[in-house]
C-alpha positions as CSV (number, residue, x, y, z in Angstrom):
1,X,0.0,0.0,0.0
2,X,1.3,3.4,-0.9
3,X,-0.1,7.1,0.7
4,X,-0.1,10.4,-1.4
5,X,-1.5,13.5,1.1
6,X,-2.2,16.3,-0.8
7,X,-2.1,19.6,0.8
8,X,-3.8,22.8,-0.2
9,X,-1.2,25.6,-0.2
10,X,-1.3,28.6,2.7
11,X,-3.6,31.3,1.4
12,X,-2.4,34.2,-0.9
13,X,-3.6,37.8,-1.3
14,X,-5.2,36.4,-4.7
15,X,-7.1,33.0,-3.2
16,X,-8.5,35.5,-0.6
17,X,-9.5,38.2,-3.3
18,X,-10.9,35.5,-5.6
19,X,-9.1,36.1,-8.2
20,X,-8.0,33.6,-10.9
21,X,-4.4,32.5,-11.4
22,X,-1.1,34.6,-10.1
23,X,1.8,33.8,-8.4
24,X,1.9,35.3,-5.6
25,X,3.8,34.6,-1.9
26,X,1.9,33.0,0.8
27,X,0.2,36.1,2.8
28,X,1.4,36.5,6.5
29,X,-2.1,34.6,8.0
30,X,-1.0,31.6,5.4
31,X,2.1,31.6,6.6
32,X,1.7,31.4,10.5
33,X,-0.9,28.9,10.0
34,X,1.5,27.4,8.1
35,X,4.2,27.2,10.5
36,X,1.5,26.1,13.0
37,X,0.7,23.0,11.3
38,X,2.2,19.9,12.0
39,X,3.3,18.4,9.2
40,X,1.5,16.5,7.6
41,X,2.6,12.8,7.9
42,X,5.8,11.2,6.7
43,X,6.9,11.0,3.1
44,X,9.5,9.6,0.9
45,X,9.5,12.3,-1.5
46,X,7.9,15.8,-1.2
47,X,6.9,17.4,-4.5
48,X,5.0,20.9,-5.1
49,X,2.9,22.8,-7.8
50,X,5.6,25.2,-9.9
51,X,4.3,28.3,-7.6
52,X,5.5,30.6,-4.6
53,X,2.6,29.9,-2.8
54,X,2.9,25.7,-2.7
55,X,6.8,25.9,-2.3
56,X,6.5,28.9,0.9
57,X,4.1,26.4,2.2
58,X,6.2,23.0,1.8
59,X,9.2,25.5,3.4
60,X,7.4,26.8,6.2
61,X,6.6,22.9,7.2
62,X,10.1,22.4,7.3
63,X,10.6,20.8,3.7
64,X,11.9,21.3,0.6
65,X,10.2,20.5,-2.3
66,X,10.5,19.1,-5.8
67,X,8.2,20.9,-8.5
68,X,6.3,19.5,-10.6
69,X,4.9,21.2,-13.5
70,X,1.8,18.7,-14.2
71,X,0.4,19.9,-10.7
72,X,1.1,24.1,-11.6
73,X,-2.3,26.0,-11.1
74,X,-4.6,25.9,-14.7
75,X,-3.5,28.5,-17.4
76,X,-6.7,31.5,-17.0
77,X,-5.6,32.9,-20.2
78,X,-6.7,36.0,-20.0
79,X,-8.8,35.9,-16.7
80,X,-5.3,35.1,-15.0
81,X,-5.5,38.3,-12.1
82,X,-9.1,39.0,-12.8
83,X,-11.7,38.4,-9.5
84,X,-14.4,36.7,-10.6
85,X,-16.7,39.3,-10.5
86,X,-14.7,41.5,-12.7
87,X,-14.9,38.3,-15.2
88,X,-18.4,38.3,-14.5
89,X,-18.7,41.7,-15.5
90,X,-16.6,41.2,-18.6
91,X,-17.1,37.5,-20.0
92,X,-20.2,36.6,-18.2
93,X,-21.2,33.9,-20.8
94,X,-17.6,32.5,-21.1
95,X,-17.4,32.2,-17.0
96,X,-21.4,30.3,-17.1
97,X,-19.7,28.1,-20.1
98,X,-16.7,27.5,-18.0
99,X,-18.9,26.7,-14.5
100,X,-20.9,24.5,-16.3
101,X,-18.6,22.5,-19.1
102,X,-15.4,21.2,-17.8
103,X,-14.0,20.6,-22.0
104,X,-14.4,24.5,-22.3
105,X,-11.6,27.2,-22.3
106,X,-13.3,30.5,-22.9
107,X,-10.2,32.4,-21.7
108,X,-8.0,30.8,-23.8
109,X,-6.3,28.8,-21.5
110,X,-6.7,25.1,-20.1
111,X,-9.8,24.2,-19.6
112,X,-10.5,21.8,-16.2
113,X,-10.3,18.7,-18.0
114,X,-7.0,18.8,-18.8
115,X,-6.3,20.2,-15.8
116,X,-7.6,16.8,-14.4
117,X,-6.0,14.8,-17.2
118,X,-2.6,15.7,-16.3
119,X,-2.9,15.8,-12.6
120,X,-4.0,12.3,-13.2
121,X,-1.7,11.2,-15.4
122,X,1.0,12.6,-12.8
123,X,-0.8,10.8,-9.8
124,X,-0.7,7.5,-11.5
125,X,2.4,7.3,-11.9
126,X,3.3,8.0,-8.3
127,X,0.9,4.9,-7.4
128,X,3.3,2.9,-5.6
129,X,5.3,6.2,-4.2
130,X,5.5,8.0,-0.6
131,X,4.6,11.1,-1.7
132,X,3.5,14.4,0.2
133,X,1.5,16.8,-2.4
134,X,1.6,20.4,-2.1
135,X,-0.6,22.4,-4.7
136,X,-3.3,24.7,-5.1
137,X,-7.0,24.2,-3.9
138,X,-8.2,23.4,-7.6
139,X,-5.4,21.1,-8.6
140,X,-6.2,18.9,-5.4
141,X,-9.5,19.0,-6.3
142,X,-8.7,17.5,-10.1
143,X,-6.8,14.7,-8.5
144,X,-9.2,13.9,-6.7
145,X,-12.0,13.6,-8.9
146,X,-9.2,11.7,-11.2
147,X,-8.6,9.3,-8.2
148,X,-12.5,8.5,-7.3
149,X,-13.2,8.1,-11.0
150,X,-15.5,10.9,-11.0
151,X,-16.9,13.3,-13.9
152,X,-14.9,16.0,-14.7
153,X,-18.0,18.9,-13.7
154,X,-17.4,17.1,-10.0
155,X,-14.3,19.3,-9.3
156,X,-17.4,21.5,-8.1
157,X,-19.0,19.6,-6.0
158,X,-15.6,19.1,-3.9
159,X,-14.7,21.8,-1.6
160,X,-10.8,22.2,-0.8
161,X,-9.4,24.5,1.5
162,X,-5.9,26.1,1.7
163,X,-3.9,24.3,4.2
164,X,-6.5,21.6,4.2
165,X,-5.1,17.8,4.0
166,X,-6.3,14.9,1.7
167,X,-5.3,11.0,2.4
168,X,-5.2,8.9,-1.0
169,X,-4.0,5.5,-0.8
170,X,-3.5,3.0,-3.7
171,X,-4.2,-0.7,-3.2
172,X,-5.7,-3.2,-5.6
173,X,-4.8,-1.0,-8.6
174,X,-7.1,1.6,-7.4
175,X,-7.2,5.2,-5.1
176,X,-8.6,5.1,-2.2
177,X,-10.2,8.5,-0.2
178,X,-8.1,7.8,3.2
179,X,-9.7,8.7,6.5
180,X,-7.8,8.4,9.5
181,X,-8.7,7.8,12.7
182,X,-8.8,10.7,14.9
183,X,-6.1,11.2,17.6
């Protein structure tokens, strides 16, 4: 049996503004609840989303990180710094077309299925692996849905916090959601 935790990264000024994309540092409330943490279970290998904000958050746990470009936050094209109500305002239909369809892209980015495709693909191959995630809130959301063989338009219905931790184990060729016991 192998175990893969995925952790949201500490918040940034963007996650709290609800804006799309960036890379930004973790802000100081991310970081001291970072450093509060314990972390997160043991782990042959820690490995990060290409951003600020997941490696501050793997180095305020005491870690360094390998990055890993398949888990980077989705390409917003050109909603990347844009709050959502400002793409409300601007490309209403494209953000109702990109709520509702996971294949779309009407920002001319990546559209959430591929975002799940290669988060998948990556957490695959790291199957038989000791691994200790560190990534945005919607890339843990896309491996999960990859992992519990769910639709794509389920990233929505899944509801990841920063700094929050997810167990996966893989047994029997398949992922398995992970609750421990409580201590």
């Amino acid at each position: 049996m192998s175990g893969l935790r995925l952790l949201a990264c500490a918040p940034t000024a963007a996650l709290r503004g609800g804006r799309f994309g960036g890379d930004d540092d973790i802000d100081e409330g991310g970081r001291r609840a970072a450093l509060a943490m314990s972390p997160p279970g043991r782990g042959d290998l820690w490995v990060c989303a290409p951003s600020r904000a997941a490696r501050e958050t793997a180095q305020a746990l005491g870690h360094s990180a390998i990055a890993e470009p398949q888990l980077g936050d989705p390409d917003f094209g050109r909603w990347d710094g844009m709050s959502l109500d400002e793409v409300a305002a601007a490309d209403g239909k494209g953000l109702e077309q990109w709520l509702t369809d996971p294949q779309s892209a009407p920002h001319g980015g990546e559209s959430l299925a591929r975002v799940r495709q290669r988060t998948g693909s990556w957490l695959d191959a790291m199957a038989r692996q000791r691994v200790v995630v560190v990534a945005h809130p919607i890339v843990v959301r896309a491996a999960l849905v990859h992992a519990l063989g769910l639709p794509d338009e389920a990233v929505w219905n899944l509801d990841v916090a920063p700094l929050s931790l997810t167990r996966l184990t893989y047994r029997s060729g398949q992922w398995r959601l992970h609750f421990p016991a409580a201590p």
